[in-house]
C-alpha positions, -999 to +999 in steps of 0.1 A: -189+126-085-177+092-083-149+066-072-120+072-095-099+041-106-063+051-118-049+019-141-027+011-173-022-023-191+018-012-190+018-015-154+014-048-160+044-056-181+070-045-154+094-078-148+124-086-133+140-097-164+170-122-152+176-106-118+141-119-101+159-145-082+142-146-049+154-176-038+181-198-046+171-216-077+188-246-088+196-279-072+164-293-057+147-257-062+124-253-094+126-219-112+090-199-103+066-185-122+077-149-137+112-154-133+107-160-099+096-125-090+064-129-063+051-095-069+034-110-098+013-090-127-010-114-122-032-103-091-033-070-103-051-082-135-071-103-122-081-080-099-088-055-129-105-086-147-128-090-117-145-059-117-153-057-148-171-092-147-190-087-123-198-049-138-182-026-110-159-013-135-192+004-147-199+022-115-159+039-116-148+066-131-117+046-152-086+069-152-055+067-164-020+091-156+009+106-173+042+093-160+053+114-128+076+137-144+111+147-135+104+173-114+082+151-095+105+127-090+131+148-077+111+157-046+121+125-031+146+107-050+179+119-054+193+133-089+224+107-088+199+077-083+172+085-109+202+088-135+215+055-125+177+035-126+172+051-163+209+041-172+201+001-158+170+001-172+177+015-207+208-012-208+184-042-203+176-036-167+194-052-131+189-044-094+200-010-073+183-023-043+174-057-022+148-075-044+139-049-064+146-060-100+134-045-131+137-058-169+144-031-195+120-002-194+112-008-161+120+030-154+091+044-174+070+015-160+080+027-125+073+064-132+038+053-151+027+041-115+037+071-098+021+088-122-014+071-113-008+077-076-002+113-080-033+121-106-054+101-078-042+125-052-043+153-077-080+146-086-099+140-053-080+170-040-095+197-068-131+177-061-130+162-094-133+126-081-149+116-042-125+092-039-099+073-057-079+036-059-049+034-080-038-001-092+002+013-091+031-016-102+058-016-092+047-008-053+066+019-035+059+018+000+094+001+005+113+028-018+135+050+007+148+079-011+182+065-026+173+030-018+150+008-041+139-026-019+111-050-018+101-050-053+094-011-049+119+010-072+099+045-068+085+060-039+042+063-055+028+074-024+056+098-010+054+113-046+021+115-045+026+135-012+049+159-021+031+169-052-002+179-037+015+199-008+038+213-035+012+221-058-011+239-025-039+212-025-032+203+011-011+213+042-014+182+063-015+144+051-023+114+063-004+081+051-017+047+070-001+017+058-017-017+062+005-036+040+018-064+063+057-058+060+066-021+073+066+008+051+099+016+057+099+036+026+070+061+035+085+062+074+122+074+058+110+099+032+090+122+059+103+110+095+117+147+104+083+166+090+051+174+108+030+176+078+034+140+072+017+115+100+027+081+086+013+048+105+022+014+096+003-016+108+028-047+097+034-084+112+064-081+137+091-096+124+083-099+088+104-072+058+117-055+064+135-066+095+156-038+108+127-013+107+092-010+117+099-008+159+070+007+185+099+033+191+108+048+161+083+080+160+100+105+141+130+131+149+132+170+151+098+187+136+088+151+130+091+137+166+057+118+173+042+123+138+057+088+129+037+057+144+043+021+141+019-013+152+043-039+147+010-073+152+017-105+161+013-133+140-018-148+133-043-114+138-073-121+126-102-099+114-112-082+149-076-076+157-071-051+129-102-037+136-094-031+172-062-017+157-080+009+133-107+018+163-083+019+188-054+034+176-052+046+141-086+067+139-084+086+174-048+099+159-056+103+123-087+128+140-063+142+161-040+151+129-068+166+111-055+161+078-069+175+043-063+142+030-058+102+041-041+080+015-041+041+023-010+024+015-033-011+006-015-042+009-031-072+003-004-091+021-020-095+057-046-117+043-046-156+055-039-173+019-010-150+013+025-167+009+044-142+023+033-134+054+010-147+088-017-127+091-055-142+092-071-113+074-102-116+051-119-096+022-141-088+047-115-073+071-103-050+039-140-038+033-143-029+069-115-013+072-119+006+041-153+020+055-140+031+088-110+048+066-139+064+042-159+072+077-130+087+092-123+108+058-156+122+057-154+135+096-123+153+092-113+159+051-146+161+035-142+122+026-112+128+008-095+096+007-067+078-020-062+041-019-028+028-036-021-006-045+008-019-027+016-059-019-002-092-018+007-123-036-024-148-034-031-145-080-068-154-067-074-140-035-061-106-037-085-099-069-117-102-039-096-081-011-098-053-039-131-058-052-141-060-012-119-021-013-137-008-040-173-018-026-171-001+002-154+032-015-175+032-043-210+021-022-217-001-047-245-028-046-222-049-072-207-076-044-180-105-054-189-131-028-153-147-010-148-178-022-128-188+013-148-168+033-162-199+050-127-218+054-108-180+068-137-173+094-128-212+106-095-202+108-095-167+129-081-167+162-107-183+188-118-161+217-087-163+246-058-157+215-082-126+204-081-113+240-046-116+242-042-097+209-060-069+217-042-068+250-012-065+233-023-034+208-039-022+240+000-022+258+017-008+227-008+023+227+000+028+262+031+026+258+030+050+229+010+073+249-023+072+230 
C-alpha cells in the first residue's frame, strides 16, 4: 500500500468572482491579486507543482473523487441552505456567509473537494491506501452547518466524518485541527456527540473571534469530547510540539479512535500573512510523524490529512511537501528555502519557557 494523494485541476478554478472583497478596496487601497480573495489557488498548485518536480508525486498513489453527493451533503448541511448555495452559484455566484465568496459554479467546485476528503477517508478505512492527503479547495474547517465563513462554503472534513461512520467503517473519530484560526466549523457540527473528539490548536485571538475558548468542551453526550488550545502569538517550532506531546496525543490515545484526520493548515507558519505564529516546514513534518506515530499505536496507522488554510504562494508548497515526507517515508526531500532565516526567528529560550508554561496551565486547567 501506499500514501494516497486526493487532487483535481477544478479545485483550482474556485474564485470569488466580484464578491472577494476582503478589504476595503479603493481610495489609497490597490485591488489584490484574485479579486482580492487570500485563499489563493495558487499555493495549492504550487504545492501540487512541487512534488512532482522533485519526483514525490511518483512515490503517491494520485487519486481523484466524485463530488460528495446529495445524500452526503445532507448529513451536515441543512436542505434549505444547500438549495440556496446551488441557486447563488448557478446565477453567477455571491456570498451566504462572512468571507466566503464563490464565482459561478462554485457549488460543484465545493462538493468536488468534499468529494476528495471523503474518498480519502473512504479509502484508508477499507485498507486500500495506508494513508492519505487530500489537496480540498474551498477549505471547510470554518463551514458550520447553515453557516458558510472563512472562505469555507462546505463542511470536507465533517462530511468526510459522517460518511465513514454512516457507511460502518469506523465508530470513533479523531479530528485535530492545526490550522491557526479555530475550527469553529468542525467544533459546531459534532459538539453534542461522543464519537467525535475534535481538538483545535489556533493563535488566541485570531478568526474566528467569538469561538475557539479553553472552555467550550462540548454539551450533553459531547461534554469533554470537544478540546480547544487557544496559543499565544509568536509559538515557535517547540511550542507546538510540546502542544502535540503534551496534550493532544495523551487524549487522542485515550479516545482510541479507528481513525485520526488532520485538519492541515498551513497558516501557523512564520511567513504567512494572516496570522503570528513562528512555525516551520519542519514543525509540519514533525508533527505529521507524531500524528502518523500516534495512528499506528491506536488505529493501525490509519490517518487522513486535509488541506485547509495557509496563504504564503511559496512557502506553503514546502509545509506540504514537508507533510507528505513524513506520511509517505519518502527519501525525496524539498530543502526550506527559509529554514535558516525561521530557526533565527523562533522564540529564544525564556519566551519558550513561558510558552510551555502557558499550554502547561491550560491542560491543568482542562484537567489533562
Amino acid at each position: 500500500m501506499a500514501t494516497g494523494f486526493f487532487w483535481d485541476e477544478k479545485t483550482f478554478w474556485h474564485a470569488g468572482g466580484n464578491y472577494a472583497m476582503t478589504l476595503p478596496l479603493g481610495g489609497l487601497v490597490q485591488p489584490l491579486a484574485a479579486g482580492g480573495l487570500p485563499e489563493s489557488p495558487e499555493t495549492k498548485r504550487r504545492f501540487k507543482n512541487l512534488i512532482d518536480v522533485t519526483g514525490l508525486s511518483a512515490e503517491l498513489d494520485m487519486r481523484s473523487a466524485a463530488p460528495a453527493s446529495r445524500e452526503e451533503l445532507l448529513r451536515i448541511h441543512p436542505a434549505a441552505y444547500l438549495d440556496q448555495f446551488k441557486a447563488t452559484s448557478d446565477t453567477g455566484g455571491g456570498e451566504l456567509g462572512h468571507h466566503a465568496p464563490f464565482a459561478s459554479g462554485g457549488y460543484e467546485i465545493a462538493t468536488l473537494s468534499a468529494g476528495l476528503a471523503t474518498q480519502a477517508v473512504r479509502d484508508v478505512l477499507r485498507g486500500d491506501l495506508t494513508n492519505a492527503y487530500s489537496l480540498s479547495r474551498p477549505p471547510g474547517h470554518h463551514c458550520e452547518p447553515d453557516k458558510p465563513m472563512g472562505f469555507c462554503l462546505l463542511a470536507n472534513i465533517a462530511i468526510a466524518v459522517e460518511a465513514a461512520l454512516a457507511e460502518g467503517r469506523a465508530k470513533r473519530i479523531v479530528i485535530l485541527d492545526w490550522d491557526v484560526h479555530h475550527g469553529n466549523g468542525s467544533q459546531a457540527c459534532f459538539y453534542d456527540r461522543d464519537d467525535v473528539l475534535t481538538i483545535s490548536l489556533h493563535q488566541e485571538g485570531n478568526y474566528p473571534l467569538d469561538s475557539g475558548h479553553l472552555a467550550e468542551r462540548g454539551a450533553g453526550a459531547g461534554e469533554g469530547f470537544n478540546l480547544n488550545l487557544p496559543l499565544p502569538a509568536g509559538l515557535g517550532h517547540e511550542g507546538y510540539l510540546h502542544a502535540i506531546d503534551h496534550v493532544v496525543i495523551p487524549q487522542i490515545t485515550a479516545f482510541a479512535p479507528d481513525l485520526i484526520i488532520v485538519a492541515c493548515g498551513y497558516d501557523c507558519a512564520a511567513p504567512d500573512p494572516l496570522a503570528s505564529m513562528q512555525a516551520m516546514a519542519a514543525t509540519f513534518r514533525a508533527m505529521t510523524e507524531r500524528m502518523k506515530a500516534t495512528a499506528e499505536d491506536v488505529c493501525d496507522g490509519k490517518l487522513v490529512v486535509v488541506h485547509e488554510g495557509g496563504y504564503s504562494e511559496v512557502y506553503v508548497p514546502f509545509c506540504g511537501h514537508a507533510v507528505l515526507e513524513a506520511m509517505s517515508e519518502s527519501s525525496v526531500h524539498a530543502p526550506d528555502p527559509l529554514e535558516r532565516n525561521l530557526k533565527a526567528r523562533q522564540p529564544n529560550a525564556r519566551m519558550l519557557a513561558f510558552q510551555k508554561q502557558l499550554i502547561d496551565d491550560m491542560a491543568t486547567e482542562l484537567g489533562i
